[in-house]
N, C-alpha and C positions, 0 to 999 in steps of 0.2 A: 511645162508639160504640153504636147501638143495634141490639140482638139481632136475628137475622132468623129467622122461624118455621122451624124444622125441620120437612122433610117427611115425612112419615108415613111406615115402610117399606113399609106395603101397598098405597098410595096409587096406584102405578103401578101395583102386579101382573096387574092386566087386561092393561092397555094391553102391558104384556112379554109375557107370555102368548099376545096374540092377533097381536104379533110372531114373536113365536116357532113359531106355528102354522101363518102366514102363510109362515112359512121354508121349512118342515117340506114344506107343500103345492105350493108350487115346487119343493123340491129333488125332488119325488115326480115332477111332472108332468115336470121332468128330465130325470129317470131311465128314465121311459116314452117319453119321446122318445129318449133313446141306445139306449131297445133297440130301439125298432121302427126307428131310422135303421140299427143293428148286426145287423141282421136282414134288413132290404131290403137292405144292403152282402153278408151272408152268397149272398142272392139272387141277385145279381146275378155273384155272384163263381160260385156253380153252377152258372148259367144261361153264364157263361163257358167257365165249364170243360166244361160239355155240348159247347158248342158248335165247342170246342176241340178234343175229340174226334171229334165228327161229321165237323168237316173234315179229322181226318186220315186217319179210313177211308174216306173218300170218294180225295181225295189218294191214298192209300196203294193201293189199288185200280187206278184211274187209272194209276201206274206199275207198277202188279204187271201189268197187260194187257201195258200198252207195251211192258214188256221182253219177255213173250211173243211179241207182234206182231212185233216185232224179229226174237228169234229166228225166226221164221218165212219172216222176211223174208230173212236171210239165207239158208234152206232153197232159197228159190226164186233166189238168186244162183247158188248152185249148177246150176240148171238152164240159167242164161243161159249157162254154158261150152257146156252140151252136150246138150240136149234129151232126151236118152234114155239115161237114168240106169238103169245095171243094179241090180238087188236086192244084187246084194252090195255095191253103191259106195251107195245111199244108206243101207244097214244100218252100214256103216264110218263114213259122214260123222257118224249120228245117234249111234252112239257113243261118237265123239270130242266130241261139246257136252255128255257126262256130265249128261243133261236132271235122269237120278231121283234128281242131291244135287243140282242147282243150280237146276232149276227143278219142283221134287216137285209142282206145283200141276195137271199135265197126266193128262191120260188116257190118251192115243196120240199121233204123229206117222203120218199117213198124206200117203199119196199116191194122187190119185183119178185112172185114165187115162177120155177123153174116147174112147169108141169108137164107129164107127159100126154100123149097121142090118146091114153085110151080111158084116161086119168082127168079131163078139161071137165064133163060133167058134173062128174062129183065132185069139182075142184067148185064149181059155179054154186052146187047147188048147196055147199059148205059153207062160203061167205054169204049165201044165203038170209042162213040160217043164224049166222054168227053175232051171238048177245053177249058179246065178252067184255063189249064198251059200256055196259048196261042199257044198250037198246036195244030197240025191235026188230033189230036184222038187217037186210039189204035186199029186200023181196023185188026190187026194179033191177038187181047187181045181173050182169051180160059181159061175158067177153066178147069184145069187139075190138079190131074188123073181122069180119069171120075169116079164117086162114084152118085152112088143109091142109098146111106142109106139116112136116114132123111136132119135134116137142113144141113146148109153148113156152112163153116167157110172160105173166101178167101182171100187172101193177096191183097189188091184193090192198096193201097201207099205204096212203098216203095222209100226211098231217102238214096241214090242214086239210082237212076235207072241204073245206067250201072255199070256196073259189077255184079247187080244183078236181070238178066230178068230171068235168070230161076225161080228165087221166084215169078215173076211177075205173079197174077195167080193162086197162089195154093193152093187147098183145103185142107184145115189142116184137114178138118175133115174124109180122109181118111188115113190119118198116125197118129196112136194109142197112140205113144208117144205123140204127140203134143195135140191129140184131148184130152188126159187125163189130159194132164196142161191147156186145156182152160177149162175145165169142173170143174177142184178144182179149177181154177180165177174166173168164173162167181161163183160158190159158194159160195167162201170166200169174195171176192172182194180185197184181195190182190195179191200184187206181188205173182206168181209165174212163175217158172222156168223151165226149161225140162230139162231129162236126158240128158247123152254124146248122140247127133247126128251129122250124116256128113251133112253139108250144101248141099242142092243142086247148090248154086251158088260156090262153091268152091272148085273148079276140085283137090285141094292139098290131101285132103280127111283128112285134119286136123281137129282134136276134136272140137266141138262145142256145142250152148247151147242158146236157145232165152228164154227171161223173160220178160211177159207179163204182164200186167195191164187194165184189166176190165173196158169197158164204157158202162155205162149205161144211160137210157132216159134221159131228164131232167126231173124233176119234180118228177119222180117215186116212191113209196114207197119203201125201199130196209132193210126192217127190216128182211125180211126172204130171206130161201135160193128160193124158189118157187117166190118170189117178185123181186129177185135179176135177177132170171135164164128169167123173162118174162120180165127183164126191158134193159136188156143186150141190143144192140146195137154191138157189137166190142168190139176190144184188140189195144191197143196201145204197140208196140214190138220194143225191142232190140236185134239186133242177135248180139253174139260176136262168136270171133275164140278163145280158150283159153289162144292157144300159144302168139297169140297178146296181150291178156290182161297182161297175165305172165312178158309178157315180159317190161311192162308198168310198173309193179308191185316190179322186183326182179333186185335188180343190178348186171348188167355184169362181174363185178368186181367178186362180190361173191359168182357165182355161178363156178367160178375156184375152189372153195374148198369147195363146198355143193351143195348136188344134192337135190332136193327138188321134189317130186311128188304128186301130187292131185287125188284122188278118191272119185268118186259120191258113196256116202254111201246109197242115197233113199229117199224118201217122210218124213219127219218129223212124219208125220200123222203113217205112217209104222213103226216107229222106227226108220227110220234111220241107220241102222244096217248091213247092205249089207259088205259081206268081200272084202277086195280089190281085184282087178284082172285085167285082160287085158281088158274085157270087159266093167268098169266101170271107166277107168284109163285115166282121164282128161288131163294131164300133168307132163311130165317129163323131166325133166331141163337136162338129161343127154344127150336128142338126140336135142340139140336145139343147134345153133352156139354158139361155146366160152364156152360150158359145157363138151366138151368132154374128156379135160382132168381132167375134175372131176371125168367122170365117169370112167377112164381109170387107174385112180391114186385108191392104196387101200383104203378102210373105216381104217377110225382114230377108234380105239378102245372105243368103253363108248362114242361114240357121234352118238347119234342117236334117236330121241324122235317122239312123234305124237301130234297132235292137232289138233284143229277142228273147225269150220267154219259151223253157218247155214246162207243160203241164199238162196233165194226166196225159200221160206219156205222144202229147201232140206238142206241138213249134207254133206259138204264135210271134209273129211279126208286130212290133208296135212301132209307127212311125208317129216323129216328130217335125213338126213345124211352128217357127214362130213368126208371129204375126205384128204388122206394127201397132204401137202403143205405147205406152210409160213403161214399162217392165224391160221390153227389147229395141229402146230408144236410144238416142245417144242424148247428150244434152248438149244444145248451141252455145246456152245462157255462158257454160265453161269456157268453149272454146273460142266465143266470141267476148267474153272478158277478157283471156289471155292476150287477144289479137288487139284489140283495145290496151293495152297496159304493157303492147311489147312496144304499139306502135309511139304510146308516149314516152314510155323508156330512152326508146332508137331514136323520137326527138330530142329529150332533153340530154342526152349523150353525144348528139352533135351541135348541140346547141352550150354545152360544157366543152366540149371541146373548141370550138370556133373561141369561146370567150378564154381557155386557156392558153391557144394561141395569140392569143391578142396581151394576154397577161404577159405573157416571156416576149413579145414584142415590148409594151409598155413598161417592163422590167427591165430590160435592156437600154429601155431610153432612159429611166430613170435613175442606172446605174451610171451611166456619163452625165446624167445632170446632175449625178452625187457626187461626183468623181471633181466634174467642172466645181462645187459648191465648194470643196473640200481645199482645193487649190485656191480660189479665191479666200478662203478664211485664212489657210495657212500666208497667204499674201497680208491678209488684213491683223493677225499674230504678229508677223515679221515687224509690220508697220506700226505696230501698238509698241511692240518692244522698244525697234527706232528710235519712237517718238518719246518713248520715258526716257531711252539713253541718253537723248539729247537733251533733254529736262534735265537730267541729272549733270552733262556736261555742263551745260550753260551756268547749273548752277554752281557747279563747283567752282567753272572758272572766275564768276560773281566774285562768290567765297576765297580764292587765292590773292584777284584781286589784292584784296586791301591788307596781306602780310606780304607779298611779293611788291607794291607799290611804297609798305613803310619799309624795307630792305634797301628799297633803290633810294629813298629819298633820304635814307639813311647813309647809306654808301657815298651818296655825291657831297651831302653834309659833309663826312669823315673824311671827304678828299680833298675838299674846298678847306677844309682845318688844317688838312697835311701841308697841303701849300702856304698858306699864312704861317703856319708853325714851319715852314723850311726858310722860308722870307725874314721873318726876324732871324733867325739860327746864323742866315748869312749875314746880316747886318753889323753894323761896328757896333752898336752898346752890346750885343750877344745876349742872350735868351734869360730873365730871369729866372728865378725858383718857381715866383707864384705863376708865373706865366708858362712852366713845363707842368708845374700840379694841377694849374687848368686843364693844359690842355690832355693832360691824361685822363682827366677826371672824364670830359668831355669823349675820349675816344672809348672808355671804359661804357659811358651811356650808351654810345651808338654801338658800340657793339652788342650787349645787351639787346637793346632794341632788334638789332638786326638777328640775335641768334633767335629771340623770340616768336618775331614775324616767321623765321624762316624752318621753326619747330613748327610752330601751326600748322604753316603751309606744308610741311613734310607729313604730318600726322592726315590733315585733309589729302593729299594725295596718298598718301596707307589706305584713308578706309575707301576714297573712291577705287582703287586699285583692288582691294580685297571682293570689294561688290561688283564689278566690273566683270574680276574672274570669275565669281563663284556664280554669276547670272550667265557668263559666256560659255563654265564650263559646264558645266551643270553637274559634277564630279560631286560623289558620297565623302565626306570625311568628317572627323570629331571637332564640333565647337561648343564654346559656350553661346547660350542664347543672349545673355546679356552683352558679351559683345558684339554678337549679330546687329543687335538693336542700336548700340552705339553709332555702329560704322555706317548703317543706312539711316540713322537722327541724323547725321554727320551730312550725308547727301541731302537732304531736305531742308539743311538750316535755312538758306535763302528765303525760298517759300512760307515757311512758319517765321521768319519775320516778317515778310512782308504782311501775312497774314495775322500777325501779331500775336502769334498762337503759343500756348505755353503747352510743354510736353512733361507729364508727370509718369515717371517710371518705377514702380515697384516688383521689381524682379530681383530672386536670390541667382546670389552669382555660384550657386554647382549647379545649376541648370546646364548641364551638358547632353546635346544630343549627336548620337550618330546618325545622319541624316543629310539632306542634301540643303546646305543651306542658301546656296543661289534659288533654290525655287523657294526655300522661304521668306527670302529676303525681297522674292520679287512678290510675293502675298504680299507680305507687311508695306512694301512701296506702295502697290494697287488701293491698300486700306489708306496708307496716310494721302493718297494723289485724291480719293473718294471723300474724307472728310476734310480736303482742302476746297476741292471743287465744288461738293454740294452742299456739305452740312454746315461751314462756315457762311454761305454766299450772303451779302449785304449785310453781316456783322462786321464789326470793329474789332473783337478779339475773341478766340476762346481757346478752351482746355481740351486736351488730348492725354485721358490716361490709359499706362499701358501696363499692365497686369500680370503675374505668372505665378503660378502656385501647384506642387507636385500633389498628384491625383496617386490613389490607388494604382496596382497592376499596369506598375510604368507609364502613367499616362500624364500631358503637362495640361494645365489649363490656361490656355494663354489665351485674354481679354485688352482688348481695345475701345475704350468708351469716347464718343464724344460731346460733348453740353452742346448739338447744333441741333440747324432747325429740322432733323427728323424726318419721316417723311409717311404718306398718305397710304391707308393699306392695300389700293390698287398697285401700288407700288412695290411695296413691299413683297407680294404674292409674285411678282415678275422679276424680283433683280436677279434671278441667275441667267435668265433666259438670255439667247444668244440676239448680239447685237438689239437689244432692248436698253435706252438710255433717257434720260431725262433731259438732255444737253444735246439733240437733234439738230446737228445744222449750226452746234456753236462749239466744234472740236470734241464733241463724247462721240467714241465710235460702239458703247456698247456692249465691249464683249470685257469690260476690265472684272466683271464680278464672275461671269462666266469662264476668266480663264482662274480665277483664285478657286472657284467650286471645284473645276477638274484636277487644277494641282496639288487640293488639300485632302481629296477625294483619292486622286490615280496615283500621287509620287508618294505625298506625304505621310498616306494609308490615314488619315483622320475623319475628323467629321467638323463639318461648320453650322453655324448656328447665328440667326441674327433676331435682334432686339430692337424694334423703333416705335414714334411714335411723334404723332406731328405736335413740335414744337417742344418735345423730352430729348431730345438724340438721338443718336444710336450707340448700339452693343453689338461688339462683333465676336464670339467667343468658339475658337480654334481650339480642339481637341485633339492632341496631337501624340503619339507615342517617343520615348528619349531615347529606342533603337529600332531600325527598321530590320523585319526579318532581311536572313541574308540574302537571299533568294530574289527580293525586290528590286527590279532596274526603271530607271525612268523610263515612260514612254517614249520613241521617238518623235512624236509628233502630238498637241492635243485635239481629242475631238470635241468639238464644241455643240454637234448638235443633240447633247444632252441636256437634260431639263433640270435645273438643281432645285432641290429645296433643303432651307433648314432644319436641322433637329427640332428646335422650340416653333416651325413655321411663319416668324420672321423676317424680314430684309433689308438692307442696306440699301442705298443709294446705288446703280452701277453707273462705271463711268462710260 
C-alpha cells in the first residue's frame, strides 16, 4: 500500500486562524445586535410604561371630578323636594356626606341665591336675621363688592363656614369670570365650571376653580333657555384648590419621575383651544412637595405626550413628561451582562472552532497512522502465519523423515536380496527349497516394513495436507472435532517429543461442527505453540489435556489444560493485548493470543476464557457453538487493535 504524504501541522494554521477570527467577528457583531435589539426592547417597554401612567392620571382624574359632580348633584336633588332650603337643613344634609374624610379634595360646598335689583336688602337683612342653625344670626352678614348692575348672585351657605368667611357674602355677579359660568349653568342647566381663579378665602394664592349646578323652581317649565333663565332660583357650588385635588389624584411615588401639568384650554362652546401659558396653568407637579426632583432631574428623551380632559363643560389640557430616574431608566447592568457573555461566547466559539479544526487536521493524520499501523500488523499476521507454516513444514518433514528413510533402506535391502537370490538362481547347484522360503520370507518382511513406513508417511501427509488447506482456505464445512484434533496432534508430534510432552484427549467422537475449521485449527496450534513455548520452558516433561463435552443450546466446551509453570497475574491481565509477549527479543512477536481472541470472538462467534496461576498451569476454555448462523462469513482481514479479555478474567501466556 503506498504511503500518503502527511500534512504539515502548520499548513492549515492560517486558514484556522482566519476561521477562527471570522467567528470571533460575527459572534461580536451578534452581540451588538442583542444589545441594541435589548435596548430598543428596554425602550419601548419605558416608553410603555410612561404611557401607562399618563393614562392613568389622566383616568384617575376624570373619575375623581365625576364623583365630585355627582356628589354635587345629589346636593341639588335635594333642592328638587323643596326649593328653599334653610341653613340649618343644608348645614345637616352636608354633614351627613362626611365630605373632609371622603372626599378631602374640596374647598367649600356653597350655595349661591339668585337675587334681584330691588330684593338685595331684604335679602341682607334675612340672613341677618337667620337662627335656623341655632344661632344668633349673622348681624356683621354684607353683600359685597357693592355692584349696581342688575340682579345679584350671592354666596348665602357655605359649609364650612370657617375658614371660609371671606366667601360668606359675595356677589358673583360682579366678578366676570364667575358671572359668565352662572349665565352658561342657568342656560344649559348643566354642570359648569370656571376658569383658573384665586380663591378669596385662600390667602396661599393657589389655582383654583368652582363648578356649579343650576336650581331651579319647582314645578317650572324648563324646556327653554328664557324658561330655564326665569325658573332659576340658585347654584349649588363646589370650590376646589387644584393642588389638593391633584394631589388626591396623582401618586407621590410617581411624580419623582413625571412632571405632569394641567391647562385650562376654554369653554367647550369656544373651542376649546386656548394655548397653554402661565396665565391658564392649573397645575404643575414640579413646584408641589416631593416633585422637585423631578423637575430638577433632565427630561428622559421620546417621553413626553398630551391629553385631554373635558369638564364641566371646559378642555383641560394635561401634559406629560418623564423625567430621569429608576422608573424611566433603562438598565446597563442588562445590556452590559449581555455584551459581557456575547463577547465570551464569540471567544470560546472561535476558540472551538480553531481546536476543531485542528481535530480533523489531527484526525486525518491519525487516520494514515492507522491505516500505516494496520498494514504493518497485517504484514506482522502474514509473518506469524509463515512462520508457524514453516514450523509445521519442518516438522512434518522431521516426521516423514524416518518412514520415507525405513522405505529406502528397505528397498535397497530388498534389491541387494534380489540380486543374491538371482546369483544363486544362475549358478550350477540351482536354488534350494530352504534357500527360496528364506528368501521369500525375507521379501514378505520388507515389504511389510515398507508398506508401513510408507502408510504412516501417507497418513502424515493427509493430515498436514488437510490443515494446510483448511488454514489456507479458510472455507466453512462439516467436521468432526476429534479429527480436527488428530490431524493438527499429527502436525506437532516433533515438538511434543522433543518436549517430552504427553497429550491426553477426551473428546466424544459426534462432536460435529459446521464451522470453519482452519481458523480452529489455527487456535488450537497458537494454544499447543503457547504451552510449548512458555508453560513447559526448563521442564523435562509435561501433560497437555484436551477436553470437550456438549453444553446446553448448542454450545461445545472445549478445554485445554496444561501442568506448566503458569504465569504471574500482571500477565495474565495483558495476554490478549496486541503484540504483548513474554519472549521479547527471543522469537515471540506477541500477537499469537491476540490473533486466537479475535478468531474465537469474530469467526467462531464464541467466547474464551483463561485460567492461570504461577506454578498451577494454565486453563484455556473455548466456548464455541456446533453451527454457525448462515449469515456468518469470515472476516477478510483481523483487526487486532482490540483489547480482549476473558469471561473468568484470566490469561494465558501470549506468544
Amino acid at each position: 500500500m503506498a504511503d500518503a504524504a502527511a500534512p504539515s501541522p502548520g499548513k492549515h494554521a492560517p486558514a484556522m486562524r482566519a476561521y477562527g477570527y471570522l467567528a470571533f467577528i460575527v459572534g461580536l457583531c451578534l452581540t451588538v445586535w442583542v444589545c441594541l435589539y435589548v435596548a430598543d426592547a428596554q425602550q419601548q417597554q419605558i416608553a410603555l410604561r410612561f404611557q401607562r401612567d399618563c393614562d392613568k392620571v389622566q383616568r384617575d382624574t376624570e373619575v375623581r371630578l365625576q364623583t365630585y359632580f355627582d356628589m354635587l348633584l345629589s346636593i341639588k336633588g335635594m333642592y328638587a323636594l323643596e326649593d328653599r332650603i334653610e341653613r340649618g337643613q343644608f348645614r345637616r344634609f352636608i354633614g351627613q356626606l362626611d365630605l373632609a374624610q371622603r372626599y378631602p379634595g374640596f374647598q367649600a360646598i356653597q350655595f349661591v341665591r339668585r337675587v334681584a335689583p330691588d330684593g338685595l336688602a331684604g335679602f341682607a337683612e334675612a340672613v341677618r336675621q337667620d337662627r335656623s342653625d341655632g344661632g344668633d344670626g349673622f348681624p356683621q352678614f354684607r353683600v359685597h363688592p357693592a355692584n349696581a348692575r342688575g340682579e345679584h348672585y350671592v354666596i348665602e351657605y357655605t359649609e364650612p363656614l370657617k375658614g371660609n368667611e371671606n366667601a360668606f357674602g359675595l356677589d358673583l355677579a360682579a366678578l366676570p369670570p364667575h358671572l359668565r359660568a352662572l349665565r352658561l349653568g342657568a342656560d344649559s342647566g348643566a354642570i359648569v365650571a370656571t376658569e383658573r381663579i384665586t380663591l378669596v378665602q385662600d390667602a396661599s394664592g393657589q389655582p383654583g376653580f368652582v363648578a356649579r349646578a343650576p336650581v331651579y323652581r319647582n314645578g317650572a317649565a324648563l324646556h327653554t333657555v328664557e324658561q330655564r333663565r326665569a325658573a332659576l332660583v340658585g347654584f349649588v357650588a363646589i370650590v376646589f384648590r387644584v393642588n389638593t385635588l391633584m394631589r388626591e389624584v396623582v401618586e407621590p411615588a410617581l411624580l419623582q419621575n413625571l412632571r405632569v401639568r394641567v391647562n385650562d384650554a376654554g369653554y367647550l362652546r369656544d373651542g376649546g383651544a386656548a394655548p397653554a401659558n402661565q396665565d391658564n396653568l392649573m397645575f404643575d407637579s414640579a413646584g408641589q412637595l416631593g416633585a422637585k426632583a423631578a423637575a430638577s432631574a433632565p427630561a428622559a428623551p421620546g417621553l413626553s405626550t398630551r391629553l385631554e380632559l373635558s369638564m364641566g363643560e371646559r378642555r383641560w389640557v394635561l401634559r406629560f413628561e418623564g423625567r430621569g430616574g429608576p422608573r424611566y431608566s433603562r438598565d446597563p447592568a442588562a445590556v452590559g451582562l449581555i455584551a459581557v457573555a456575547g463577547f465570551i461566547i464569540s471567544t470560546l466559539i472561535a476558540a472551538l472552532l480553531v481546536a476543531w479544526q485542528r481535530r480533523r487536521e489531527l484526525s486525518g493524520q491519525l487516520g494514515q497512522a492507522l491505516e500505516e499501523q494496520r498494514a504493518l500488523q497485517e504484514s506482522l499476521i502474514t509473518a506469524e502465519k509463515m512462520a508457524s507454516l514453516g514450523a509445521l513444514v519442518a516438522g512434518i518433514a522431521h516426521e516423514l523423515n524416518t518412514p520415507i528413510g525405513n522405505s529406502l533402506l528397505t528397498a535397497t535391502a530388498l534389491s541387494d536380496m534380489a540380486v543374491e537370490f538371482e546369483r544363486k538362481l544362475s549358478g550350477e547347484g540351482g536354488v534350494k527349497r530352504s534357500v527360496l522360503q528364506a528368501h521369500l520370507g525375507d521379501v514378505r518382511q520388507a515389504c511389510a516394513i515398507m508398506a508401513g513406513s510408507l502408510a504412516r508417511a501417507a497418513e502424515l501427509i493427509t493430515s498436514f495436507k488437510q490443515v494446510a488447506v483448511d488454514q489456507a482456505s479458510g472455507q466453512r464445512r462439516r467436521f468432526r472435532l476429534d479429527e480436527l484434533l488428530h490431524d493438527t496432534l499429527a502436525t506437532y508430534a516433533v515438538q511434543l517429543r522433543r518436549a517430552n510432552c504427553t497429550v491426553r484427549l477426551d473428546v466424544a467422537a459426534d462432536l460435529e461442527f459446521d464451522s470453519y475449521p482452519g481458523s480452529l485449527g489455527q487456535v488450537l496450534s497458537n494454544l499447543l505453540n503457547n504451552a510449548l513455548l512458555h508453560g513447559f520452558e526448563g521442564r523435562d516433561s509435561g501433560t497437555i489435556t484436551i477436553s470437550a463435552r456438549r453444553e446446553d443450546d448448542g454450545m461445545v466446551r472445549l478445554a485445554l489444560r496444561d501442568d506448566g509453570s503458569g504465569m504471574a497475574p500482571a500477565t495474565l491481565r495483558r495476554v490478549f493485548d496486541p503484540f504483548f509477549t513474554t519472549k521479547m527479543g527471543q522469537g515471540g512477536s506477541g500477537l499469537g493470543m491476540n490473533i486466537v481472541y479475535n478468531i474465537v470472538g469474530a469467526v467462531l462467534k464464541g467466547k474464551i476464557s483463561i485460567d492461570s496461576a504461577p506454578g498451577e498451569g494454565t486453563t484455556v476454555v473455548l466456548t464455541l457453538p456446533l453451527a454457525l448462523p448462515a449469515a456468518v462469513q469470515p472476516p477478510p482481514r483481523l483487526r487486532l487493535l482490540r483489547r480482549g479479555r476473558g469471561r473468568s478474567g484470566r490469561a494465558a501466556v501470549a506468544a
